[in-house]
C-alpha positions in Angstrom: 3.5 35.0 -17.1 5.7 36.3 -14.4 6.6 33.3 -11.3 6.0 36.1 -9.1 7.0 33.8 -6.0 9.9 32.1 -7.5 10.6 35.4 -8.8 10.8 36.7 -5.1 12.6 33.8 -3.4 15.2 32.5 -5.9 16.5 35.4 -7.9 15.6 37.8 -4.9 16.2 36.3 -2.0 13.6 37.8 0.0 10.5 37.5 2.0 7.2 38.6 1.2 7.3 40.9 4.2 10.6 42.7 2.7 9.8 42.6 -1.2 6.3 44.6 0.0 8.4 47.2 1.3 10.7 47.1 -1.2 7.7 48.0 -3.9 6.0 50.1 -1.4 2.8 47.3 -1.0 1.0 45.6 1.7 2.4 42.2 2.5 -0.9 40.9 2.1 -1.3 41.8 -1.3 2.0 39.8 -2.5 0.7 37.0 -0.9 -2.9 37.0 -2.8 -0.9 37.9 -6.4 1.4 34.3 -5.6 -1.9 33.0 -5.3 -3.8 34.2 -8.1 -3.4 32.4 -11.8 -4.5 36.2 -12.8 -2.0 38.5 -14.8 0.2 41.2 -12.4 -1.1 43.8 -12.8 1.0 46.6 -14.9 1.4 48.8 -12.3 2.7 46.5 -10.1 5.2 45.2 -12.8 6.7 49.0 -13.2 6.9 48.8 -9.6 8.8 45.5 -9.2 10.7 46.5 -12.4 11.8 50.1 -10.9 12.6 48.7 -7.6 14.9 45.7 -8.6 17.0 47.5 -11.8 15.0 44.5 -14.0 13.2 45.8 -17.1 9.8 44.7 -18.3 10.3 42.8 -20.5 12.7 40.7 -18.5 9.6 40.4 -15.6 7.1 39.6 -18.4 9.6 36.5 -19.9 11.2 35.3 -16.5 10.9 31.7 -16.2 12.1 29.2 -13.1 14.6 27.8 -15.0 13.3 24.0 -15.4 15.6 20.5 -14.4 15.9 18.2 -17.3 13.5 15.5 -16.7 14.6 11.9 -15.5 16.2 10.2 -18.3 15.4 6.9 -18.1 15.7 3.9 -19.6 12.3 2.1 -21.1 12.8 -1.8 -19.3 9.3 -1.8 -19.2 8.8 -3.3 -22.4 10.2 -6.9 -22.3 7.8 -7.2 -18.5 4.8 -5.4 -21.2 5.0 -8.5 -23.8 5.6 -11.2 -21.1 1.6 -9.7 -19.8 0.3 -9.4 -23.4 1.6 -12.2 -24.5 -0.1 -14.4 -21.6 -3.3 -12.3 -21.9 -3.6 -12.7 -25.2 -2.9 -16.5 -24.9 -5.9 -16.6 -22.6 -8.5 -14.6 -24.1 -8.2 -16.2 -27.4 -8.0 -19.9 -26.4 -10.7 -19.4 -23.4 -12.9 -17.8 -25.9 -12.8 -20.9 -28.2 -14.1 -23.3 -25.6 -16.3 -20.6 -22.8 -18.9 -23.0 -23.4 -17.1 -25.9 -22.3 -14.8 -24.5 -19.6 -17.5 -23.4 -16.9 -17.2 -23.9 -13.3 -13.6 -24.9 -11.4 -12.4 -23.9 -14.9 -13.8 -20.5 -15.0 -12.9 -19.9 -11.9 -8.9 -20.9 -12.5 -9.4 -18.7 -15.2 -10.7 -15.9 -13.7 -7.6 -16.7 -11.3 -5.0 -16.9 -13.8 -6.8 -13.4 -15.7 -6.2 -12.0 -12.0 -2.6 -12.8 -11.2 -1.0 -11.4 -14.6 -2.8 -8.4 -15.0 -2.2 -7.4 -11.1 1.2 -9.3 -10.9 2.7 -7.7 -13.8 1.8 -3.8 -13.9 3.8 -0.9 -13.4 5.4 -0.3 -9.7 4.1 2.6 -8.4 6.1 6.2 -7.0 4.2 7.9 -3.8 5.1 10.8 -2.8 4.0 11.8 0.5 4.8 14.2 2.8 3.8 17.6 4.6 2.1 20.4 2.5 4.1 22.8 0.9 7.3 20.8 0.7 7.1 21.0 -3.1 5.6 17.9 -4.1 4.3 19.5 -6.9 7.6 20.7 -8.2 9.3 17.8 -7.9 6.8 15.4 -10.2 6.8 18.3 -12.8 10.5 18.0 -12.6 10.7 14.1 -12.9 8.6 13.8 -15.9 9.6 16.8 -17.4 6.2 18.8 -17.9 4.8 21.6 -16.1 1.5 20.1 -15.4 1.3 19.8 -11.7 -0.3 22.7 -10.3 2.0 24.7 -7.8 1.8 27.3 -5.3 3.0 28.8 -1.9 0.4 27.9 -0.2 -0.4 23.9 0.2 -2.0 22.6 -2.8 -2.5 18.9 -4.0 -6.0 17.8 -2.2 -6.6 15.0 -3.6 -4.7 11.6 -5.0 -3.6 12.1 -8.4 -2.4 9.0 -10.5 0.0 10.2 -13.2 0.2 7.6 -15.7 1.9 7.6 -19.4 -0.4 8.6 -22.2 0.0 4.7 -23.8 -1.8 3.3 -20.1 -5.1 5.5 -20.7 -7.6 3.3 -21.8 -9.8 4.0 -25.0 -13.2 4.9 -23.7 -11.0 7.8 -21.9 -10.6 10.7 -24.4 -9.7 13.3 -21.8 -5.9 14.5 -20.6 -7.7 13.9 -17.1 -10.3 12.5 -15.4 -11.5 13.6 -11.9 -13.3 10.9 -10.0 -15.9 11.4 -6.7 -14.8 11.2 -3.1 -17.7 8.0 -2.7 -20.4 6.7 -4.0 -22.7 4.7 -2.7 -21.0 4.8 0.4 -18.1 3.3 -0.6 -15.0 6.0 -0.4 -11.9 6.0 -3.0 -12.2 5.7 -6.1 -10.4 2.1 -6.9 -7.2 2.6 -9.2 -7.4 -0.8 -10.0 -10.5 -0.7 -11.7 -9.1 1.7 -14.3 -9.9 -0.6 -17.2 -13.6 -1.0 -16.6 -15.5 1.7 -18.5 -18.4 0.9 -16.1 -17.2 1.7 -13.3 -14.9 4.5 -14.4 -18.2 6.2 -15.9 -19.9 5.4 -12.2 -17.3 7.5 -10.3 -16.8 10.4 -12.7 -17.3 13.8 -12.0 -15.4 15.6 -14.2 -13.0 15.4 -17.7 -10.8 17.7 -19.7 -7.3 19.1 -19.7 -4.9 19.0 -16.8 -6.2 23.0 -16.4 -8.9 21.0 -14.0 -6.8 20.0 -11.6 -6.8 23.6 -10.5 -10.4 23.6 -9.9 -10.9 20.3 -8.3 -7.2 19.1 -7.0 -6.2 22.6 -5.1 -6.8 24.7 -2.4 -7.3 27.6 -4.2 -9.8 25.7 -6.8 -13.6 26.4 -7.1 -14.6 23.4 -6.7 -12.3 22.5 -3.9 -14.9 23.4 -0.9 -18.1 21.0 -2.5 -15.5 18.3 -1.6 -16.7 16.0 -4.2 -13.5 15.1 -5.5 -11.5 12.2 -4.4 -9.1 11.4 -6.7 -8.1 12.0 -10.3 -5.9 10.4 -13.1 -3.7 12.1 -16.0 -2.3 10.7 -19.3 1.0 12.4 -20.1 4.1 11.4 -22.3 7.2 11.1 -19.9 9.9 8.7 -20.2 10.0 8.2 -16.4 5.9 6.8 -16.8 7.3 4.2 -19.1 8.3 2.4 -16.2 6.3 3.4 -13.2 2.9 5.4 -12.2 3.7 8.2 -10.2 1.2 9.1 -6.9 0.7 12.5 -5.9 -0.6 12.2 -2.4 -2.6 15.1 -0.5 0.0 17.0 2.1 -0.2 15.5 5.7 -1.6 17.5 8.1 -3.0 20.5 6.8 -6.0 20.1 9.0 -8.5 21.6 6.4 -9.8 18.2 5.3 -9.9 14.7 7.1 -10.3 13.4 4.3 -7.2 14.0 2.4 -5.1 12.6 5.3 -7.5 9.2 4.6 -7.3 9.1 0.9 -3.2 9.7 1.9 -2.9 7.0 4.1 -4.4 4.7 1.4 -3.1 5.2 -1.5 0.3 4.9 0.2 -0.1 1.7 1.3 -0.5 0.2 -2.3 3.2 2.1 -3.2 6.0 0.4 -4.0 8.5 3.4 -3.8 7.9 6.1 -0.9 9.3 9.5 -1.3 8.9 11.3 1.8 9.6 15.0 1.7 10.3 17.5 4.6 11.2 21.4 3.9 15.4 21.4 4.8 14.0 24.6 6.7 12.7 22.6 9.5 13.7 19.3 8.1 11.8 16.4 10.7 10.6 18.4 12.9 6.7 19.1 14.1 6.2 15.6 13.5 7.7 15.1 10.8 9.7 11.7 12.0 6.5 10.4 13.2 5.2 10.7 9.2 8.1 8.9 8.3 8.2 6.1 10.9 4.3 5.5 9.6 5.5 5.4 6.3 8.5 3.1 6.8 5.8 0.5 8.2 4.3 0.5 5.4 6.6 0.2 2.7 7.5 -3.0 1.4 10.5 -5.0 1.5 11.8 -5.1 -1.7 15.6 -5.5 -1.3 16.8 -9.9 -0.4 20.3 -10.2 0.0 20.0 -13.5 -1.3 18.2 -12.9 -4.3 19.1 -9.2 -5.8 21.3 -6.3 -5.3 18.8 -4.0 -4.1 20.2 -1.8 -1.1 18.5 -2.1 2.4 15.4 0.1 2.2 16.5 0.9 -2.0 12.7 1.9 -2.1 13.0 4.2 0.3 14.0 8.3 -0.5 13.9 10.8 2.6 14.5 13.9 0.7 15.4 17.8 2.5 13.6 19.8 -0.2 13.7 23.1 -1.0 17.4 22.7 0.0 18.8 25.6 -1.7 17.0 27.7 1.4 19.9 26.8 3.6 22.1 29.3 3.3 22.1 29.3 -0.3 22.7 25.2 -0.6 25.6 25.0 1.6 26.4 21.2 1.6 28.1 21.1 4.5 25.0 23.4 6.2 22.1 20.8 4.5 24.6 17.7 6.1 24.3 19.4 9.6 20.3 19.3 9.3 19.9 16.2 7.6 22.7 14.3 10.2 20.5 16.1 13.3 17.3 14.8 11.4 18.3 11.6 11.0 19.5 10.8 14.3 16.7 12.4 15.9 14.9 9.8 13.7 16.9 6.6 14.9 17.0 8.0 18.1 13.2 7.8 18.5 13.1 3.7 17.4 12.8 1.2 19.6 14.3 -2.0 19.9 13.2 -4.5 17.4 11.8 -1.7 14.6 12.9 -3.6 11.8 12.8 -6.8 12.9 10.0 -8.1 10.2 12.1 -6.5 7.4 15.5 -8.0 8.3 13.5 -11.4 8.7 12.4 -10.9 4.8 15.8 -9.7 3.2 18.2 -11.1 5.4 20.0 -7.7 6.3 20.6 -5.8 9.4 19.3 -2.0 9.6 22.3 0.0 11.1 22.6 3.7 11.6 24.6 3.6 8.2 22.5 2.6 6.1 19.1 4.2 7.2 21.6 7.5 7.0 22.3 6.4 3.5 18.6 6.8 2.3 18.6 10.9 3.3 19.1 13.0 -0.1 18.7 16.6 -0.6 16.6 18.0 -3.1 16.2 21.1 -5.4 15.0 21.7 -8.4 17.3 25.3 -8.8 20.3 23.5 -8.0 21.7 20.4 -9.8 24.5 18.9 -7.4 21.8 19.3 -4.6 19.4 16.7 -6.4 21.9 14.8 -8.3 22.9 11.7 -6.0 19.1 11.0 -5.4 18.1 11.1 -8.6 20.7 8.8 -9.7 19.4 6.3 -6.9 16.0 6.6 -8.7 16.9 6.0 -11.9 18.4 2.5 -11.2 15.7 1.8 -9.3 13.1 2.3 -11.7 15.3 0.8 -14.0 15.8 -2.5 -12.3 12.6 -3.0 -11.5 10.6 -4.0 -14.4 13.3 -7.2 -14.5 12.6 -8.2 -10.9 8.8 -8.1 -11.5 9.3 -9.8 -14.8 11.0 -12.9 -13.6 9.2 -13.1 -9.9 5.6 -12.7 -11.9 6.7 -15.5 -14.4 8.1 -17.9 -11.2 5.0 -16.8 -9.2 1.9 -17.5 -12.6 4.4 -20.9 -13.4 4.0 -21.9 -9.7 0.6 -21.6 -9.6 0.2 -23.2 -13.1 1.9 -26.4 -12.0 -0.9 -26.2 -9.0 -3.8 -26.1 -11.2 -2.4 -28.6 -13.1 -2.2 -31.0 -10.1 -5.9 -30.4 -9.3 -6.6 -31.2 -12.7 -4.8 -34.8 -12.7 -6.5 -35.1 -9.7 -10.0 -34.5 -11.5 -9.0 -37.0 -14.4 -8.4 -39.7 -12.1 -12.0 -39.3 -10.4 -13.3 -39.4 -13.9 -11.5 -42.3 -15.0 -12.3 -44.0 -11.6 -16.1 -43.4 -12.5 -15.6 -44.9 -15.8 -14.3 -47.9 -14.4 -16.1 -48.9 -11.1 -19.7 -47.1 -11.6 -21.3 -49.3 -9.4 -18.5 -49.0 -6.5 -18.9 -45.1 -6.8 -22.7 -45.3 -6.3 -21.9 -47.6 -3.0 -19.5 -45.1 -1.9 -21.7 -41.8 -2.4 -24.3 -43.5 -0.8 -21.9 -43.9 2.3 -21.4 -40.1 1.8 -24.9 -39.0 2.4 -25.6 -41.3 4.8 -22.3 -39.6 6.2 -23.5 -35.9 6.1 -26.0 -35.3 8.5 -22.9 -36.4 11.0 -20.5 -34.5 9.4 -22.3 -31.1 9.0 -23.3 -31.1 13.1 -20.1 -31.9 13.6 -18.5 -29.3 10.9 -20.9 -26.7 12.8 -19.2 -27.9 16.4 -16.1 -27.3 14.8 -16.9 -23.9 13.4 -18.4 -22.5 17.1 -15.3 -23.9 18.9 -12.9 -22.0 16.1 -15.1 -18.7 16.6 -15.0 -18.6 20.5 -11.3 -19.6 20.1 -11.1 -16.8 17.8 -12.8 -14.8 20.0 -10.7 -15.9 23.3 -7.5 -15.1 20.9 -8.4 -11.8 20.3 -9.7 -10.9 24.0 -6.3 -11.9 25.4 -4.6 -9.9 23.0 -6.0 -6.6 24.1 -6.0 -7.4 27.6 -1.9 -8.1 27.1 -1.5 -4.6 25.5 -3.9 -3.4 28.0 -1.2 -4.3 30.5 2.3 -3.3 28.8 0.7 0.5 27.9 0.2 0.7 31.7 3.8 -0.6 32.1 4.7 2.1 29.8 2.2 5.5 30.9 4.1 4.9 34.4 6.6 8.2 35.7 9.3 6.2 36.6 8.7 3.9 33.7 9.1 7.4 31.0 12.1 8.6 33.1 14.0 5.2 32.8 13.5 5.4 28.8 14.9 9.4 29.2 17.8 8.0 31.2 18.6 5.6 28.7 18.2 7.3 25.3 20.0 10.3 26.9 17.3 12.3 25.9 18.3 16.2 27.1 15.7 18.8 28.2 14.7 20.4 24.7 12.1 20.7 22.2 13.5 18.5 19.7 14.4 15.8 22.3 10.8 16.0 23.7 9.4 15.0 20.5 11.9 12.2 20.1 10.9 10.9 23.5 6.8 11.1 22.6 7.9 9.5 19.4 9.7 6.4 21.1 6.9 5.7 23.4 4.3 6.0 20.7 6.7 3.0 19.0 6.8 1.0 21.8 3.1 0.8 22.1 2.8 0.4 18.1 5.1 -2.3 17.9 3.6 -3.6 21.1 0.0 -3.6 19.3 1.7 -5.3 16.4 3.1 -7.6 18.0 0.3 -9.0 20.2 -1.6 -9.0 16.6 0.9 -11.2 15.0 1.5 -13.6 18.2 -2.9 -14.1 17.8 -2.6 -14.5 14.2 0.2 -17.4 14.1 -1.9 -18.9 16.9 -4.9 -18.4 14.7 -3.4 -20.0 11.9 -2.6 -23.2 14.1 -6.3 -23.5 15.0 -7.2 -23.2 11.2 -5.2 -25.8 9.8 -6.5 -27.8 12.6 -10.2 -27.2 11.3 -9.4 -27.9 7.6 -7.8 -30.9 8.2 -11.0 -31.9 10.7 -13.1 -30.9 8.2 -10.7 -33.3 5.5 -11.4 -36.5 8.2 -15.2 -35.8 8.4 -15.7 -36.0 4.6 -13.8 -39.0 4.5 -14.9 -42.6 4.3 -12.6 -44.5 6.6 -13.8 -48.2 5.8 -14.8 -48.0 2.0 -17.6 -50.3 1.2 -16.0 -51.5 -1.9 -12.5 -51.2 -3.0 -11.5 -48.7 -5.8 -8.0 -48.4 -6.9 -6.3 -45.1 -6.9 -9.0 -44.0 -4.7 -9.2 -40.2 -3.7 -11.8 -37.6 -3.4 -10.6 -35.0 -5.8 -12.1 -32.2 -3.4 -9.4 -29.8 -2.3 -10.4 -28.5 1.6 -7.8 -25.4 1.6 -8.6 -23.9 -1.7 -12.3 -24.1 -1.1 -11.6 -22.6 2.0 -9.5 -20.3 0.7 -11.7 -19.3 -2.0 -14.3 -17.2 0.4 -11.2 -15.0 1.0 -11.3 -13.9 -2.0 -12.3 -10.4 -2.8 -12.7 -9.4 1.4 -11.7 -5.8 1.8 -9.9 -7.0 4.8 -8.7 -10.7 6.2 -7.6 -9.6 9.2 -5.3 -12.4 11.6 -6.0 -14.5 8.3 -3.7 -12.9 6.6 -0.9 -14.5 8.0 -2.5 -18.3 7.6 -3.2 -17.4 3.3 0.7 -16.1 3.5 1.7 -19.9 4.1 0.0 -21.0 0.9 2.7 -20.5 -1.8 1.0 -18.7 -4.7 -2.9 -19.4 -3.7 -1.8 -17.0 -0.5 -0.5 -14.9 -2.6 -3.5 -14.9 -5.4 -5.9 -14.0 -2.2 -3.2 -10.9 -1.5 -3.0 -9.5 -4.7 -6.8 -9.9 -4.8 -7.0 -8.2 -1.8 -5.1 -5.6 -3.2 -1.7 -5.4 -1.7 1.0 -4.0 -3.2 2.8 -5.7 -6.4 6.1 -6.4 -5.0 4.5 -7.3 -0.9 2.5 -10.2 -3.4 4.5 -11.6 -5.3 7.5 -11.8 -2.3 5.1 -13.6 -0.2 7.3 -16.9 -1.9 10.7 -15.1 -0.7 9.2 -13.4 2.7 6.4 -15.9 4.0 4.7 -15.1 6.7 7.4 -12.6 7.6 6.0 -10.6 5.0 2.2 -11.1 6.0 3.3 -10.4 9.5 4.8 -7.3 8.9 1.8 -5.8 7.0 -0.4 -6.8 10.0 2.2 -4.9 12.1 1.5 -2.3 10.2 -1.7 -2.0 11.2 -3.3 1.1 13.2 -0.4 3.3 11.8 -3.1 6.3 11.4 -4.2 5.8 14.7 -1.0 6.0 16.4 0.1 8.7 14.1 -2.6 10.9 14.9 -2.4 10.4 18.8 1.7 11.2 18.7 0.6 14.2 16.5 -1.9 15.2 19.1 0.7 14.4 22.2 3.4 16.3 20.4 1.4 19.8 19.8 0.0 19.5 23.3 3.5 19.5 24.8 4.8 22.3 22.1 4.4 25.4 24.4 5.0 23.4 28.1 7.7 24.4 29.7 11.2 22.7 30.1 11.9 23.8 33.8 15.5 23.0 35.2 15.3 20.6 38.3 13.3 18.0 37.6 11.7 18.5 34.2 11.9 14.9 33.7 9.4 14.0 36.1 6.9 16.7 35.2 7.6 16.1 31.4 6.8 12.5 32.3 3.6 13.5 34.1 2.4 15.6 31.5 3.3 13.4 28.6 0.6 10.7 30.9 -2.0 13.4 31.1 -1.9 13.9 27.4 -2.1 10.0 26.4 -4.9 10.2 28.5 -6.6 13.1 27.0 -6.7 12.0 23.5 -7.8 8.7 24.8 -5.5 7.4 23.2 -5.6 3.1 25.3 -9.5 3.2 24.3 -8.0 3.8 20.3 -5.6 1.5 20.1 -7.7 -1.4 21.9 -10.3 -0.4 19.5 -7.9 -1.4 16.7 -6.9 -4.2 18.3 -10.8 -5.4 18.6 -11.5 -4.0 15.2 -8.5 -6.2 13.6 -9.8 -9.4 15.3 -13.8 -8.7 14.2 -12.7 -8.5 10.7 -11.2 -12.1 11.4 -13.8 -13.4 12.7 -15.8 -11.8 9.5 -13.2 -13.3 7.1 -13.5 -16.6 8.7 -17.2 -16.9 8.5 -16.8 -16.0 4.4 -14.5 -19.0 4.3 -16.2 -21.1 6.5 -19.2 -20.8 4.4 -17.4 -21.0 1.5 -15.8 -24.4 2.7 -19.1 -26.1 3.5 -21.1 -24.9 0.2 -18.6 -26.1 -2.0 -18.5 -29.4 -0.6 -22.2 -29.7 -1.0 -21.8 -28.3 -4.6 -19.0 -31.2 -5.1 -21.4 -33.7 -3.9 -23.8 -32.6 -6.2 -22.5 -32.5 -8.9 -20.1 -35.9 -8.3 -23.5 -37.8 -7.6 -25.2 -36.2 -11.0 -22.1 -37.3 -13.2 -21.9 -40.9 -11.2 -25.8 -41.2 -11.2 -26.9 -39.6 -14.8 -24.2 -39.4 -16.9 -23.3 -42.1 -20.2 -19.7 -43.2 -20.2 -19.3 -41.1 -23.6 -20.4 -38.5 -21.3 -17.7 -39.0 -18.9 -14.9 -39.6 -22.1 -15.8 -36.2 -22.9 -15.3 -34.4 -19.7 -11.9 -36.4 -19.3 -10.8 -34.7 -22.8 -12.3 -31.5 -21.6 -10.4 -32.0 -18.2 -7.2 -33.3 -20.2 -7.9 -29.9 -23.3 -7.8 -27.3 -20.0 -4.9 -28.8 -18.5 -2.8 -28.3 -21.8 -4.0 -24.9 -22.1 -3.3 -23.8 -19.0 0.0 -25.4 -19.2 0.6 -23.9 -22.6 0.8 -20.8 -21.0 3.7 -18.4 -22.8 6.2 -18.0 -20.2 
């Protein structure tokens, strides 16, 4: 079947305004036959046929002439047996003895089941960027296949997960499966759930080859309008999907459905590579750098001078597509655009932008090397696409090693953890076996202790939450404050001054973009300044909470004496599984691998986990700085269309463009959204800390318990056996295959 628009543009050269002339047609009907997945009509062929000297048969068997797909090399499989190995270790093994391992055990289980299979998996390729950049084009390129559906008008509407055929699961017979916007009022279908047949079956609205996409993942689809679909999955055989999953996200800013910028924004934030795409026609510009300064904060910080050899921002791929559109893919013409784009870019960053990042790999972010991650891209022209897809390649090469040896450091870590805990438990038992009567004296002086302990626990827990609460006011009122530094006129005209920005379209949007920064970074900042303060006052209430649950003057003396009750992971624990943590995310990133355990639970990104080790709180901090990104995206969007068709007058256009820009802030509210971010953050703290605070106090009840059943009721054969049940668990876990 005829490409009737590649057809037009690439062996023609034209527009749809000149090849209707050329044929003697309407311009509108060109533009519905690009559209349509119906044959040309013959007429119409004879017509194109007569008019261009090409015969029918030629039309009929014209084919854009396809890229070879990325060749790459299969690392995947030594990371692939280090995770089956390990899961298979543990299924068997815990199988033999679920009837004895229940409890703590289960639950470092359930831990350990957690880490590998969310630790080691596949990075993951987004691709984000305006509609109608060729998003589309460029996955069926990579993988080799024509299955992404394609047109001149946007497309993609929802998030598609392309996966290789070998990762489909078997309750999944289907090439695809299309999946529901919500249900039950929750929205986005979870990727991470793609094992459970359960819930899989619960979201599903539709199955069957990739022909569905067209129906349910375009514009053009019938289905498209009942916006039911959310998201959708394909199985395909590509060498590339060996390696990684690639993410097709829906195009930015069509304005036809909220929703698809939502379901953009996150998917993208569980993406550890970001291609961002913008047309070489009008390469960063209606916005476009404000896309990519949201999706720079976003990405995580793969490359660490210290540890790899991973260029600054080597995730990162800023791509000029459709470059052959500049005067026929001149280099030296594409250079010019992308050298304009890319200093309009830095241009518009404040100081301190990448200040996080450097902190976690240890370089600086010059001009040079942000330049360096700017590629063109075709798919009709080879040199035009080569240098980035060489770039790719070695990074989806080199990063199944990486994952490999930081998942094994990371599961070994925490490994050598549990194993502590369970000396810890062996002792107790032992202790028990030894001086019954003294443990009976001492749990006595435990409950005699509680009713002290709990009112004071609960004092604790009200001071924490109006500290909390005191924490979060003053950060809002401080941001409060610099954005009416900042929406000043002289204030605007002393940032013009000094960025040299000159009185012209493309400088006007550099100039919204900067100030939109500012108060971004500003936001961040004040959230990361509460959270380390935060994380001061939590320690402070653990290790309260550690002195009221001890007894300071024993009634009787036991050697080797020590409750084997852990404060921080009980704590910890009630963090598990909360959609967000808030300002405790930066407290769980001191933890080692238990912060990182509540992450990947969480659902961060692989490689933003698993560096927690390498980056710290550095790397917790720059996620939280992250936050709001939407929010101030949409509001220098907003700014930035407002101030398209105001005009630059000579004089003293710096003053009015400062006045205006004000006005605008003002009229899209936009101090009343960001402070409602910044209260919104700090709620969801105080939410996280309740979960954990509870979680805290119930299992130290349930310790009690259960220490007073086994010191009270148990036989010393009884005890025996739950010191070779402790001692059996602690082998096995440390038997792990690593």
């Amino acid at each position: 079947m005829l490409d009737l628009k590649d057809f037009r543009e690439n062996k023609l050269k034209m527009t749809q305004t000149e090849f209707a002339e050329l044929i003697g047609v309407r311009q509108d009907n060109i533009s519905r036959l690009e559209q349509s997945t119906d044959q040309i009509p013959l007429e119409i062929l004879i017509r194109i046929a007569n008019s261009t000297g090409t015969t029918l048969d030629e039309l009929v068997n014209y084919k854009r002439p396809a890229p070879e797909p990325l060749n790459v090399i299969d690392t995947w499989r030594n990371t692939e047996f280090t995770k089956h190995s390990i899961v298979e270790y543990i299924d068997s093994k815990s199988s033999k003895y679920k009837n004895e391992w229940v409890g703590s055990y289960d639950g470092y289980i359930k831990e350990l089941d957690t880490i590998v299979k969310t630790t080691i998996r596949k990075p993951k390729l987004a691709i984000v960027g305006h509609s109608d950049v060729g998003k589309s084009r460029l996955i069926n390129s990579l993988i080799g296949l024509e299955k992404m559906p394609t047109s001149w008008t946007p497309t993609t509407s929802i998030t598609v997960y392309i996966k290789h055929i070998d990762d489909r699961p078997s309750f999944i017979g289907d090439e695809v499966w299309v999946f529901k916007s919500s249900v039950k009022g929750v929205v986005g279908w979870d990727e991470k759930m793609l094992e459970n047949e359960s819930y899989c079956s619960e979201w599903k609205l539709a199955g069957g080859s990739v022909e569905i996409l067209q129906n349910y993942g375009t514009r053009q689809g019938k289905k498209y309008d009942e916006n039911e679909a959310g998201a959708a999955v394909i199985f395909l055989d590509s060498k590339i999907l060996k390696n990684c999953d690639i993410i097709d996200l829906p195009g930015f800013g069509t304005g036809d459905r909220v929703e698809d910028d939502q379901m953009a924004f996150k998917a993208k934030e569980f993406a550890d590579i970001l291609i961002y795409m913008s047309h070489a026609g009008q390469f960063m510009q209606g916005g476009g750098i404000e896309y990519l300064k949201e999706t720079i904060n976003t990405l995580n910080v793969i490359e660490n001078k210290a540890n790899n050899k991973f260029k600054p921002l080597a995730n990162l791929f800023i791509l000029a597509s459709q470059a052959h559109t500049v005067d026929g893919g001149n280099i030296n013409s594409l250079n010019e655009i992308i050298d304009k784009g890319c200093n309009r870019f830095l241009e518009s960053i404040p100081s301190g932008y990448f200040k996080d990042k450097s902190e976690i790999s240890g370089y600086q972010y010059n001009d040079k090397e942000i330049r360096s991650r700017y590629f063109t891209y075709t798919t009709d022209i080879e040199n035009l696409r080569i240098a980035f897809e060489d770039e790719l390649k070695q990074l989806i090469e080199g990063l199944p090693e990486i994952i490999n040896n930081e998942a094994k450091a990371h599961i070994s870590n925490h490994i050598k953890s549990i194993g502590l805990n369970m000396d810890n438990e062996i002792q107790e038992y032992n202790n028990i076996i030894n001086e019954r009567n003294k443990y009976n004296k001492l749990l006595e002086e435990i409950e005699n202790n509680e009713p002290r302990r709990a009112n004071y626990n609960e004092g604790r827990r009200e001071d924490l939450t109006n500290r909390l609460r005191k924490i979060g006011k003053k950060s809002v009122e401080e941001f409060s404050s610099y954005y009416d530094e900042v929406m000043n006129v002289d204030r605007i005209i002393e940032i013009i001054n000094k960025q040299g920005f000159k009185r012209k379209k493309e400088d006007v949007e550099s100039l919204v973009s900067y100030i939109n920064s500012m108060l971004h970074n500003e936001a961040g900042q004040k959230l990361q300044d509460g959270s380390r303060e935060l994380k001061e006052e939590i320690d402070k209430y653990i290790s309260d909470f550690e002195s009221s649950i001890e007894i300071n003057s024993l009634p009787v003396d036991i050697p080797n004496y020590s409750l084997s009750f852990n404060a921080t992971r009980a704590f910890s624990s009630g963090l598990i599984g909360l959609t967000a943590l808030g300002g405790l995310a930066i407290w769980a990133s001191t933890l080692g691998n238990l912060g990182a355990y509540i992450l990947v639970a969480k659902g961060v990104s692989l490689l933003s986990a698993i560096g927690i080790s390498v980056g710290g709180t550095a790397a917790a901090a720059s996620g939280v700085a992250a936050i709001g990104g939407p929010v101030t995206l949409g509001i220098a969007l907003a700014v930035i269309i407002s101030l398209s068709s105001f005009a630059l007058l000579s004089g003293g256009w710096k003053k009015s463009i400062a006045k205006k820009i004000i006005k605008e802030y003002e009229k899209v509210d936009a101090k009343i959204k960001m402070n409602m971010e910044l209260e919104k953050f700090w709620k969801e703290t105080e939410i996280a800390f309740n979960h954990a605070a509870d979680s805290l106090e119930n299992e130290w009840k349930e310790y009690v318990k259960d220490l007073k059943e086994i010191v009270s009721t148990y036989s010393v054969s009884e005890i025996e056996e739950k010191v070779t049940i402790a001692e059996n668990f602690k082998n096995f876990i440390q038997g792990i295959p690593l």
